[in-house]
Each structure stands twice: as structure tokens, then as C-alpha cells.
N, C-alpha and C positions, 0 to 999 in steps of 0.2 A: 634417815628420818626426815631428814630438810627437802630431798627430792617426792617423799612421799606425800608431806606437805602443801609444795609447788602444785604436783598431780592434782591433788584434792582440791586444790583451788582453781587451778586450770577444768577439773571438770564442771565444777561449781557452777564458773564462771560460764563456759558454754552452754549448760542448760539453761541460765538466767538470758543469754543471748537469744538461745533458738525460741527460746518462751516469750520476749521480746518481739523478738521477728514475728512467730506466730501473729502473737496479741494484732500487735500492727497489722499484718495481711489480713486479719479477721476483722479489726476496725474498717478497714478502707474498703475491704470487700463490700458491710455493710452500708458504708456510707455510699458507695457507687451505686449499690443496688437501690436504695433512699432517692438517690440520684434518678437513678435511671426511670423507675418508678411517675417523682414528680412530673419528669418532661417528658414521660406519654402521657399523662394525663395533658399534661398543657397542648399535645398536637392534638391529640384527642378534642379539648376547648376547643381551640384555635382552626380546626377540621368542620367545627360545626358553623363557630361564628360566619367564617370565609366564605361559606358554602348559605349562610343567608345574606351575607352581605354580596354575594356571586347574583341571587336571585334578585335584589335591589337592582343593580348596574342592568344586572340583563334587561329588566321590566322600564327603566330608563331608557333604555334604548328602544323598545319598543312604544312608549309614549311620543317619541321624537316623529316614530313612521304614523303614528295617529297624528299628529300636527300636519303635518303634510300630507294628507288624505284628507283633512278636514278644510285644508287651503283647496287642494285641487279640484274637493269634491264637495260643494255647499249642500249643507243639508236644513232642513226645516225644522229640523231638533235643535235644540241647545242643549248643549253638555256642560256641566261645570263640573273641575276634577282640583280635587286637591292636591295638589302634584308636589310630593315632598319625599324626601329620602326616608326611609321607615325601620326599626329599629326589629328584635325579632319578636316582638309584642305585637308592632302590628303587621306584621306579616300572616297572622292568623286571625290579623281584626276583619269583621264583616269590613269594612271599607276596601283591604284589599281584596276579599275574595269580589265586591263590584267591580273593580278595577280589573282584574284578571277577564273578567265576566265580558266584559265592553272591548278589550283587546279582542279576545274573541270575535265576539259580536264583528267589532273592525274588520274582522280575519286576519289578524296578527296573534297564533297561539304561539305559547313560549319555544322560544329554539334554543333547542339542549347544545345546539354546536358553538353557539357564540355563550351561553352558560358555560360550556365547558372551556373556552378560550379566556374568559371571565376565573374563573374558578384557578385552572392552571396557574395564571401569570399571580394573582393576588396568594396561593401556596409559595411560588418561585421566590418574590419580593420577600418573602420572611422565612425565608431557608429551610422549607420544607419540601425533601426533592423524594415525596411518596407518590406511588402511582395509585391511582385512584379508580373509579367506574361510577357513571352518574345515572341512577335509574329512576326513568318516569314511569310510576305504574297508577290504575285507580285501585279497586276495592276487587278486582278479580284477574286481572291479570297485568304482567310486565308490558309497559306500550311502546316505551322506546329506553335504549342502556347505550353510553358510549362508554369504553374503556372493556379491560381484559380481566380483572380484579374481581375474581370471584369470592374470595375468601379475604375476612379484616375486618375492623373496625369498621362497626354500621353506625352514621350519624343518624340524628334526628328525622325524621320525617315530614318532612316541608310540604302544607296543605298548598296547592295550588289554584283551583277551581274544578267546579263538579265533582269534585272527590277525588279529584287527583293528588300524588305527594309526589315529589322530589327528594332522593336520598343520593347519599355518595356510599359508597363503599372503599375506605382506604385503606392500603398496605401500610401498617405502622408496624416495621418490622425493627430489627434493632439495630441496622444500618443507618434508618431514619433517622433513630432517636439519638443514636451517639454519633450525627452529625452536629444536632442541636446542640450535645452535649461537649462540642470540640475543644471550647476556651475551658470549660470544668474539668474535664479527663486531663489536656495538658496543663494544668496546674495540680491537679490531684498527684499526675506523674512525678513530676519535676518535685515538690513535697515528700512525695515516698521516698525518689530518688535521694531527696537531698536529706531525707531521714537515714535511710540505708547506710551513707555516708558516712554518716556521723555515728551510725555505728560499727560500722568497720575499723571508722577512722582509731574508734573506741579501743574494738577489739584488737586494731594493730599496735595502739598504746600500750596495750596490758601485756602484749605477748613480746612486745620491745622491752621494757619494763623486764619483765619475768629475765629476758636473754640478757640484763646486764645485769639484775642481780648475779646471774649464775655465773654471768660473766667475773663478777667482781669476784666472787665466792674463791670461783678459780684460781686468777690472781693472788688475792690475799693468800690463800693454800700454798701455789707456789711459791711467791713472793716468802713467805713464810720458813716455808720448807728449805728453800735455796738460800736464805740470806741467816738462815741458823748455824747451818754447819762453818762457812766462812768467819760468821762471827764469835764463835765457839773456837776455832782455829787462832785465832787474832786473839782472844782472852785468853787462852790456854801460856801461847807465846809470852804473853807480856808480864801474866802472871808466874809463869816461871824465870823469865828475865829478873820480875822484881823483887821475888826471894833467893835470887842469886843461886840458883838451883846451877845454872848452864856456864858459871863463872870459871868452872874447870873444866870445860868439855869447848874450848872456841868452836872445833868444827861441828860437833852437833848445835852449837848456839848459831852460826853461822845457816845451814838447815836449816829449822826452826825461823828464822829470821826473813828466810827466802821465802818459806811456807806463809808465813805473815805478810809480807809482802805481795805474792802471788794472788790473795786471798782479797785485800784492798783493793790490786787491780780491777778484781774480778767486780767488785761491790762498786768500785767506780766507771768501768762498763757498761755496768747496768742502767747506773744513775744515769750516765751520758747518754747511752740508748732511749731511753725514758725522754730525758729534755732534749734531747735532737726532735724526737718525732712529735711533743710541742710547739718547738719554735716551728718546726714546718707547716703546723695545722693551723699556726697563727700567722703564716708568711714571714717569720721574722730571722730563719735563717742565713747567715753570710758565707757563701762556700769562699775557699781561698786558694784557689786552682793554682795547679804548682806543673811542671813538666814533669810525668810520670813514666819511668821505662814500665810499660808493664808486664810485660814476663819475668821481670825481677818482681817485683812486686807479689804476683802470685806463685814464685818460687820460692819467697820469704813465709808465704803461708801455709805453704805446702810441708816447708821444713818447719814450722813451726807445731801443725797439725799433726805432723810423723810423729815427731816427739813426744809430744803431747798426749798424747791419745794413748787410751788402756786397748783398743781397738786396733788388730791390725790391718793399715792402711798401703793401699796401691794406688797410687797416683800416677795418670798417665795426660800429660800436657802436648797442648800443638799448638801451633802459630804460623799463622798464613797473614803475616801484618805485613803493609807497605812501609808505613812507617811504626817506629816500634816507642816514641816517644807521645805520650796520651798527655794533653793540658785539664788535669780536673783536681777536685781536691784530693790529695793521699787519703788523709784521714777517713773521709768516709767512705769513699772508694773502696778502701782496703777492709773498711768495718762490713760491706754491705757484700764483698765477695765473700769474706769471712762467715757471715751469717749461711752464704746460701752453701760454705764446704760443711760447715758447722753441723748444719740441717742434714745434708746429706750424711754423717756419721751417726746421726741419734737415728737417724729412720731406717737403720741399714742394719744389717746382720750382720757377722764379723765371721771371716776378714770382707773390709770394706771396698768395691772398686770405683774410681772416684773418674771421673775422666772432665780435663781443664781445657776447653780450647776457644782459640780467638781467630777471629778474621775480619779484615775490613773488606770495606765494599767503597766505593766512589764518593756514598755521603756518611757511612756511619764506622763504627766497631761494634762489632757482635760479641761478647764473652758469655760461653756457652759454660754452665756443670750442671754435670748429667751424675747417677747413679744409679746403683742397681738393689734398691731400696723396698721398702712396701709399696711406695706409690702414693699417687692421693686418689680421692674418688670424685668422679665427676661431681657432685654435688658438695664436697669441700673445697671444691675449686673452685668456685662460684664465691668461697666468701675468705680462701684461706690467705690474702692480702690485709685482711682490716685486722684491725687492732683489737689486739687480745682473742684471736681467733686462734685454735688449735689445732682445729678438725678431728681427726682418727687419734689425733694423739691425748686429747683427755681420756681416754678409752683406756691409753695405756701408761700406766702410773708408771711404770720406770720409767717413762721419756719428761726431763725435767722443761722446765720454761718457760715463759710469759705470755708465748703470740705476739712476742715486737718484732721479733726476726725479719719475718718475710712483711712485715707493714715496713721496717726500716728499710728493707731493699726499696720497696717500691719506691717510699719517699725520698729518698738519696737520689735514684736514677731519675725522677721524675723534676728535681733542681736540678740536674745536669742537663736537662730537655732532651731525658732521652722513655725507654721505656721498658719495663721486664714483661714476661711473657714462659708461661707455663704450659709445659705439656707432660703427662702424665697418664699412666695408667695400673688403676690396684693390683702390686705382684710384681707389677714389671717396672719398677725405679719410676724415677723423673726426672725431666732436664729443665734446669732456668734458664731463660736467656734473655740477660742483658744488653740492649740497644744504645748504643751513645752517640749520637750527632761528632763527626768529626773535626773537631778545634783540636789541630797537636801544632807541634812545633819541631824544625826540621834537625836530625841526629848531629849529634856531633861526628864527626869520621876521627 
């Protein structure tokens, strides 16, 4: 019911997301196109202005060649010109169609090529890099066109003299315009992007969220499950102890006492397990490195695991050590080998083959357990290190535990400054191998 729950909310949750997304891509679409829209219209402006204020400069310049015609060449006329920069109001006033008129007259008619050098450089200055075509026609045919620009955006028609007009034809394609548009497009992006973010950021919250409820769920269950039968064991005990039930049976009280006993251990295990990988996450653990034979060490565990175990076990060790004396701490050392035979019997089918071996190398020890197990899967290998992680085995209810196991190895060997490392494949077992930086101390003979 609780997993059905989760689904429902997870799918919820992803429509409200993709419907989100949408929304957004359909906002920004519009606004780009709003965008896009505006700034042809302003090249569009900016295309006609340029292209009268092109016709001013050029007409300037050609007043300058009448000055000096009128030096070189005295004439018996008097001319008087109002000679002023002209806006596009008068560019269509009778005043400058006389002016146009008198240039003529001069024999200075306009030249479309220093127009078009005109025209160019005042586009370039305001970052408009469209190609354009400048056509001089009257009322019946084309008389003169520079540029290649047959098709675009046709400006106004600029009256010049005798009926002539001046027109541009520009390419206002959408390269143009979302050059214009370069500082708005990279802010619009950089927006989206940093919208997106946040909702990622969102959706990896929730879905983090979701993994340690289940996570806990799990926990609590086993935690649960595991920590009932022990203490049920330990009640049973004490309550037959204290109505003097076992007062005439020593050797079953005796039993019964050990079963008690065993039962504590086991609950304070866990507890230690538990606050060991605390104090690590908070840096506050103190290893208390001691000289270790270890092939005694893991021959103590070996005979401990035989015995122990409802499972029948085949244990096969080697040793290829220089020296056989390891300086680390017993205690965890021994807890973090323990964990990785431990592993190897819940994942294993019975009878168990366990296989223990060690070698040094120049800087380190290697202690390798292998088995011949389910395996793990590439994709629970990726996470089956962290805490309260299971993999394949919440799948499988008869396999008990918390997911401290293999977080505890890591953490142990990772104070020791060394390193574990997994290789595995589904069907065919797994081997840990523990890495230790070499600190020993020399044998006794």
C-alpha cells in the first residue's frame, strides 16, 4: 500500500514537472518570438532612417564640389543656399528638391557609390551586418542598383529630383536580427538555464527525499525485525531465571544464560556498528593500532564463522606476506573482515566456498574474500558502499541487515589510509579487496 502511495506520488509529481517545463518552454518561446518580432521592426526603423540620413552626407558632400566650382569658376549668378543638415521632412521639401536641381545643374548628380559607402559604414556602426541593394529608379524604369539583394525588406522611397526615388532593399533575415538580439537571447538563456536548475535541483530533492524515506522504512523493518527476536531471547531468559523455573536444571540455566548472552553481544554489535560509522562521518574516530599477526586473526574468524553458521562452510586461506605482523587497530580490522565473510554467507547458497587470501606488495597488503555467491549487479555497485544501501538483497526478505556492513568496511579501511574495491558479477560471486598502506612491525623469531 505505502509503495503504491510513493508511485502515485512520483507519478503526480512528474506530470506537475513535465507541465512546468512545458509552461516555461511555451512562455519563453513566446517571449523570444515578442522579442524577435520587436527588433525587426527596429532594423526595419533604423534601415529607413540610416538610408535618409545616408542621402544627407552624400548631398554634403556634394555641396562641398559646388564650393569649389564656384571658387574655380566665377560666375555672374549669385546663389544663395541654405546649407543645413535636413531631417526626413525635408528631404521631400520643395527646398531640397531645388538643391538636388542646382547640383545637377552644377553637373554633380548623386553618386549611388559614395551613398552606398555612406549607407554601409553608418549600418556597420550600429551592428547591423545586413546585405542590402540601393536602387535609383524614376517613374519608368530602374537607372542605376548596387548590391545583389533582390528579395527583403523594401524601405521607403526617397524622392530625389525629376522624379527620381532612392530605395534600399535589405536582407533582414534572422541571423540579422538575433545578432541584434545577442545580449537578450544570452540572458533569456542563462534564465531558462538557471530556471531548469532549479527545477531539477527540485526534482532531485524529492526523488532524494523519496530514497531515504524508503530508506528509513527499510531500516526501521529490519532494525525491527532483527532487534525483536534477540530481545524476546534475553526476556524469555530472565524471566525464567526469575520465577526460578531453571533453579534445578544448572546445565540448561547455564544454556539459556549463554543464549542471553550471545543475544547482547549481538545488540551491542550493532549499536557499535551504528556509532563507529558516526564518529567517522564526523571525523571523530581514534583508531588504536596495535601489532596484528594476521593470518591468526582471520583464522580466529574462520573458526568462529564454522561454528557458527547453520550453513555449511569451506574455507580456503593463503598467504604470500613478507612480513606477517600488520600495525592497525584489531578491533575494527577484525569487525570490517568479519562483515565482508559475513556478506559472503547471507549471499551464498549452501554449502558456502569462501576463499581468504593475503599478499603484500612493496607499499601495501592486499586482503582479498572472494565467493561464489549471487553477485552484485553492475548498477548496485555504483551505490552498494553508502549507508543503508542493500542492493539485490531488499528483493530478498530472507536475507537480514541494515546496509552498515559494507559502509563499515569502507569506513574502517579508509582510517587506516587504505582502500576497498569490488569486483563482481550477477551469478558468478564477488571478491572484496582490501588495500592497507604498509606500517607493520618486525616478527618476533
Amino acid at each position: 500500500m505505502i509503495m503504491f502511495l510513493i508511485n502515485m506520488k512520483t507519478n503526480l509529481f512528474n506530470r506537475i514537472f513535465i507541465a512546468a517545463l512545458s509552461l516555461l518552454s511555451l512562455f519563453q518561446g513566446v517571449w523570444l518570438y515578442n522579442a524577435y518580432k520587436l527588433n525587426e521592426k527596429e532594423i526595419q526603423r533604423l534601415s529607413n532612417k540610416y538610408l535618409v540620413e545616408a542621402i544627407e552626407k552624400e548631398t554634403d558632400f556634394r555641396f562641398l564640389e559646388v564650393e569649389k566650382k564656384v571658387k574655380e569658376e566665377p560666375s555672374n549668378k549669385e546663389f544663395i543656399f541654405e546649407y543645413e543638415n535636413i531631417d526626413h521632412r525635408g528631404v521631400i521639401s520643395q527646398q531640397f528638391d531645388i538643391t538636388q536641381q542646382l547640383l545637377v545643374i552644377k553637373g554633380i548628380p548623386l553618386n549611388l557609390f559614395t551613398l552606398d559607402s555612406i549607407y554601409s559604414s553608418m549600418l556597420s556602426q550600429n551592428n547591423i551586418k545586413a546585405e542590402y541593394t540601393l536602387i535609383y529608379r524614376d517613374s519608368t524604369k530602374v537607372l542605376k542598383a548596387i548590391g545583389k539583394v533582390k528579395d527583403g525588406y523594401k524601405t521607403d522611397r526617397i524622392p530625389i529630383v525629376h522624379g527620381t526615388e532612392l530605395q534600399a532593399i535589405v536582407d533582414i533575415s534572422a541571423p540579422v536580427v538575433f545578432k541584434q538580439m545577442t545580449a537578450v537571447l544570452s540572458l533569456s538563456v542563462l534564465i531558462l538555464l538557471l530556471i531548469i536548475a532549479c527545477l531539477f535541483y527540485e526534482v532531485r530533492f524529492f526523488f532524494s527525499q523519496q530514497r531515504l524515506n524508503h530508506l528509513r522504512d527499510d531500516f526501521t523493518h529490519a532494525l525491527t525485525h532483527d532487534m525483536k527476536t534477540p530481545l524476546n531471547s534475553i526476556y524469555m531468559v530472565i524471566d525464567q531465571l526469575g520465577k526460578g523455573v531453571l533453579d534445578n536444571n544448572p546445565t540448561l540455566r547455564t544454556q539459556f544464560c549463554e543464549v542471553a548472552t550471545e543475544q547482547v553481544l549481538n545488540l551491542q554489535n550493532l549499536v557499535d556498528k551504528i556509532l563507529t560509522i558516526a564518529k567517522m562521518e564526523e571525523k571523530k574516530l581514534t583508531l588504536s593500532k596495535k601489532e596484528i599477526n594476521l593470518p591468526l586473526m582471520i583464522q580466529s574468524l574462520v573458526d568462529k564463522f564454522t561454528v557458527g553458521s547453520k550453513k555449511k562452510l569451506f574455507f580456503k586461506t593463503s598467504y604470500d606476506l613478507k612480513e606477517r605482523i600488520l600495525l592497525a587497530d584489531p578491533v575494527y580490522l577484525s569487525e570490517a573482515i568479519s562483515n565482508l565473510i559475513d556478506n559472503a554467507i547471507k549471499y551464498s547458497g549452501d554449502p558456502v566456498q569462501i576463499t581468504i587470501s593475503c599478499l603484500s606488495t612493496e607499499t601495501q597488503i592486499i586482503i582479498k574474500v572472494k565467493d561464489d555467491g549471487t553477485g552484485i549487479s553492475f548498477k548496485d555497485q555504483q551505490k552498494i558502499f553508502n549507508k543503508f544501501e542493500r542492493g539485490a538483497a531488499v528483493k530478498k526478505k530472507e536475507v537480514k541487515g541494515f546496509g552498515l556492513g559494507l559502509r563499515y568496511v569502507k569506513d574502517v579501511t579508509n582510517a587506516h589510509g587504505g582502500t576497498v574495491a569490488l569486483s563482481s558479477m550477477e551469478g558468478k560471486g564477488s571478491e572484496f579487496v582490501i588495500a592497507l598502506p604498509i606500517v607493520i612491525a618486525p616478527i618476533d623469531n
